[in-house]
TORTOR-966744 format. One line per 10 residues: number of its first residue (from 0); their letters; for each residue x, y, z of C-alpha. Coordinates in steps of 0.02 Angstrom, whole numbers, plus 50000, padded with zeros to 5 digits. Example, Ala and Ser with C-alpha at 12.3 -4.5 7.8 and 13.67 -1.06 7.14 Angstrom:
0) as) 50615 49775 50390 ~ 50684 49947 50357;
This chain:
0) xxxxxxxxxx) 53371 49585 54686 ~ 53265 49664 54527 ~ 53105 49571 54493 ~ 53060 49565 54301 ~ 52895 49523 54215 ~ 52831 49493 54034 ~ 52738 49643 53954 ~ 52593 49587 53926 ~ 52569 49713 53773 ~ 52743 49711 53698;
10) xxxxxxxxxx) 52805 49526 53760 ~ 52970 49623 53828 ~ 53045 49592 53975 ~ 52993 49745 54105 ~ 53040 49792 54272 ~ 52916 49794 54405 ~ 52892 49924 54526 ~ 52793 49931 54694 ~ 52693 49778 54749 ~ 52643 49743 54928;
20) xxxxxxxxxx) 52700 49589 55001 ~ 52681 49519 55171 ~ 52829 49486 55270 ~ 52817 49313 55362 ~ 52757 49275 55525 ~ 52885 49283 55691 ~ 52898 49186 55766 ~ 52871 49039 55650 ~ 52813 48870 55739 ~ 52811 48687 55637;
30) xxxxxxxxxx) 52726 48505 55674 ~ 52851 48379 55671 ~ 52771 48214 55661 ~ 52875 48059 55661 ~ 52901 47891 55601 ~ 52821 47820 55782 ~ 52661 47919 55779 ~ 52757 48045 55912 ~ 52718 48224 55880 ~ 52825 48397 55938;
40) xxxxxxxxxx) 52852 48569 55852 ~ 52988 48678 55850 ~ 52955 48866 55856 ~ 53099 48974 55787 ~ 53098 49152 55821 ~ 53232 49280 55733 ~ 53311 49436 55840 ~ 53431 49574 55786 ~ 53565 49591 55906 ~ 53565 49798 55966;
50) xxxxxxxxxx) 53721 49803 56054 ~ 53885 49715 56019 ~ 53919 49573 56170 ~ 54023 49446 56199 ~ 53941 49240 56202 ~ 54024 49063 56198 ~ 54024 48919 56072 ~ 53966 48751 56155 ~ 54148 48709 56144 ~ 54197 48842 56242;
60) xxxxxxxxxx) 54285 48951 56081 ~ 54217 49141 56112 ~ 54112 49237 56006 ~ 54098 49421 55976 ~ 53909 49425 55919 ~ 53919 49605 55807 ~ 53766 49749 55814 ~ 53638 49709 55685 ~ 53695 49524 55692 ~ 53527 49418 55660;
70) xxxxxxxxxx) 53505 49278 55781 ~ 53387 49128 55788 ~ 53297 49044 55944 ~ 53252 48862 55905 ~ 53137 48806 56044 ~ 53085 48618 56000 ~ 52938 48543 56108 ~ 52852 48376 56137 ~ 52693 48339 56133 ~ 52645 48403 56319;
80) xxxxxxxxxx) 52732 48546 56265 ~ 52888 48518 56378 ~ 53025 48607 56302 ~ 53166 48484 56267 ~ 53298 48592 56179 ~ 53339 48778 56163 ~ 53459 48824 56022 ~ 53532 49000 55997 ~ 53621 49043 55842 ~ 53699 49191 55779;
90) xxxxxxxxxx) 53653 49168 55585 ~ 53744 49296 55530 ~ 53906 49212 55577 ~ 53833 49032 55574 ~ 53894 49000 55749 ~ 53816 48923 55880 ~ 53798 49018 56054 ~ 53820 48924 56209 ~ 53716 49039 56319 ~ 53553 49120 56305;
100) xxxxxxxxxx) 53614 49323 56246 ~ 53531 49424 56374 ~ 53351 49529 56337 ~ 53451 49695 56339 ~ 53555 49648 56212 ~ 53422 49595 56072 ~ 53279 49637 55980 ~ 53117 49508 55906 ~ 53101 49553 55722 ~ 52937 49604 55695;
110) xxxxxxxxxx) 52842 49485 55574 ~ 52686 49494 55472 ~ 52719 49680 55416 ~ 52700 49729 55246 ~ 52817 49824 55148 ~ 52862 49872 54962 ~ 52967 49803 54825 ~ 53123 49930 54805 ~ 53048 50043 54670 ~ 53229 50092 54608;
120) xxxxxxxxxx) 53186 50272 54586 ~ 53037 50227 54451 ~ 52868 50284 54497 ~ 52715 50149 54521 ~ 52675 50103 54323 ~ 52837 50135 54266 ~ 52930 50034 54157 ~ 53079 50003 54085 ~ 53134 49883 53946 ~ 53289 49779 53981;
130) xxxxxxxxxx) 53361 49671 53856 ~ 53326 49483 53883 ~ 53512 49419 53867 ~ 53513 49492 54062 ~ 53372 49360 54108 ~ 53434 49227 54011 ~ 53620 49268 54093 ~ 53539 49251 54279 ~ 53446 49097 54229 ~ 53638 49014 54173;
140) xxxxxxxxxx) 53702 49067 54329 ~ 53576 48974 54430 ~ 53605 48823 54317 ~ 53784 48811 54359 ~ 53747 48812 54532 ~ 53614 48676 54524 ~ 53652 48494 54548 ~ 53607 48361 54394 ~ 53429 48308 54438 ~ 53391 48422 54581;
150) xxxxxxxxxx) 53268 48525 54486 ~ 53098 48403 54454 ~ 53061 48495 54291 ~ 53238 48503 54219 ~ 53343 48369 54247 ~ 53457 48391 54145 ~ 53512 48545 54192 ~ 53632 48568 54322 ~ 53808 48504 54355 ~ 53872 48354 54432;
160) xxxxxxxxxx) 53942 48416 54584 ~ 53926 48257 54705 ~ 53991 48140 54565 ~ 54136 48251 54527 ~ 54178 48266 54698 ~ 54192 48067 54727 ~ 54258 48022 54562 ~ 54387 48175 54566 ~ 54323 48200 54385 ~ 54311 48361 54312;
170) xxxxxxxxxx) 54126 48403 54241 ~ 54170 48463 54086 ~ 54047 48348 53971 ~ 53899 48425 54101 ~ 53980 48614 54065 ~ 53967 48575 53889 ~ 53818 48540 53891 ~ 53755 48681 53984 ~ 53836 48797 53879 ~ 53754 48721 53704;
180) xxxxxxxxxx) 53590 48726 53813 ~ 53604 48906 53837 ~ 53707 48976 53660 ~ 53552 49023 53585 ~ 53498 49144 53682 ~ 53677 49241 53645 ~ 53773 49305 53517 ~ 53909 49219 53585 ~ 53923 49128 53751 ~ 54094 49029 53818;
190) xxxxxxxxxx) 54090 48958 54013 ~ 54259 48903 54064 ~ 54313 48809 54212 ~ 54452 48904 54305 ~ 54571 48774 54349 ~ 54656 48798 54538 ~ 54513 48869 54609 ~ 54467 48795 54788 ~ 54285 48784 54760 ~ 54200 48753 54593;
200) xxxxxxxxxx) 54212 48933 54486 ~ 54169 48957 54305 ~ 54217 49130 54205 ~ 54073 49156 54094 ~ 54106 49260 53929 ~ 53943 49321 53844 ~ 53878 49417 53698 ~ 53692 49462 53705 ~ 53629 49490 53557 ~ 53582 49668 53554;
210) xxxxxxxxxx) 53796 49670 53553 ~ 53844 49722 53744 ~ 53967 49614 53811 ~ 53981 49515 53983 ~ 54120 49467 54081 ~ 54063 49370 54247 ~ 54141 49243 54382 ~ 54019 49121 54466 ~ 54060 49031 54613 ~ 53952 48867 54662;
């Protein structure tokens, strides 16, 4: 993913280039307090698998956990810190493994380290201009894959996935509405539901206004 930023001479959009940033922390532990006044804390802690090896599901299915696979370790503990369950997933697949993988076969993922922002071949202070219909045309693309009133700030934004879903209604009046919300940052814009498609999927058809033309299929 590109990060843009406002020039703050010119007002354009710009690309940024390298900026430090701190990786998070691994492993990661959490407080869980609940209802009853009881406290615990689960402590999850990610590892790259460095051979390929063969695990279970809990349901006895087999898994073939791939090299470079990243796996979590959820290790949730009560307040005496007694461990009272020990998950292993392989996150990559979004299985479940039945059996702890063994030491030789993984690797902890060092956190805390800092690293770079890809600098895409520019050098630090370089910028380039890119033309604003390709922010606007991101920011539609997340809208289509929010849900009506999950954003705080803009509710309504978004499509009505859950309601479509139980009333078997199609959401055109909500895709309508998205697309008159976002039309005037265009030349041209047209969204239109693709009608067989297993999961929701919307062909978007814009025209920024600097004239290039965008053809682009977004699956929620």
């Amino acid at each position: 993913m590109r990060t843009y930023g406002k020039d703050s001479a010119t007002g354009e959009w710009t690309l940024l280039t390298e900026a430090i940033v701190t990786g998070p922390s691994n492993p990661i532990t959490t407080t869980i307090n609940s209802v009853s006044g009881a406290k615990s804390s689960i402590t999850s802690t990610l590892y790259t698998a460095i051979t390929a090896f063969t695990d279970t599901t809990p349901n006895g299915g087999v898994v073939n956990v791939a090299q470079n696979d990243v796996l979590i370790n959820d290790q949730i503990f009560d307040a005496n810190n007694n461990l009272l369950s020990n998950i292993w997933t392989d996150i990559t697949q979004n299985v479940t493994l039945a059996v702890a993988p063994l030491l030789t076969n993984i690797a902890q993922q060092i956190g805390g380290s800092q690293s770079f922002f890809n600098t895409w071949g520019l050098s630090q202070g370089e910028t380039v201009i890119v033309d604003v219909g390709y922010i606007w045309l991101a920011t539609l693309v997340q809208t289509l894959r929010l849900t009506t009133g999950e954003s705080p700030f803009y509710g309504n934004y978004g499509i009505p996935g859950q309601e479509s879903v139980m009333t078997q209604v199609a959401p055109d009046v909500a895709l309508n509405r998205t697309q008159a919300q976002y039309a005037p940052y265009f030349a041209s814009l047209t969204i239109i539901r693709q009608q067989n498609a297993t999961q929701p999927t919307y062909n978007v058809y814009a025209t920024f206004k600097n004239g290039a033309k965008i053809q682009t299929v977004v699956a929620t």
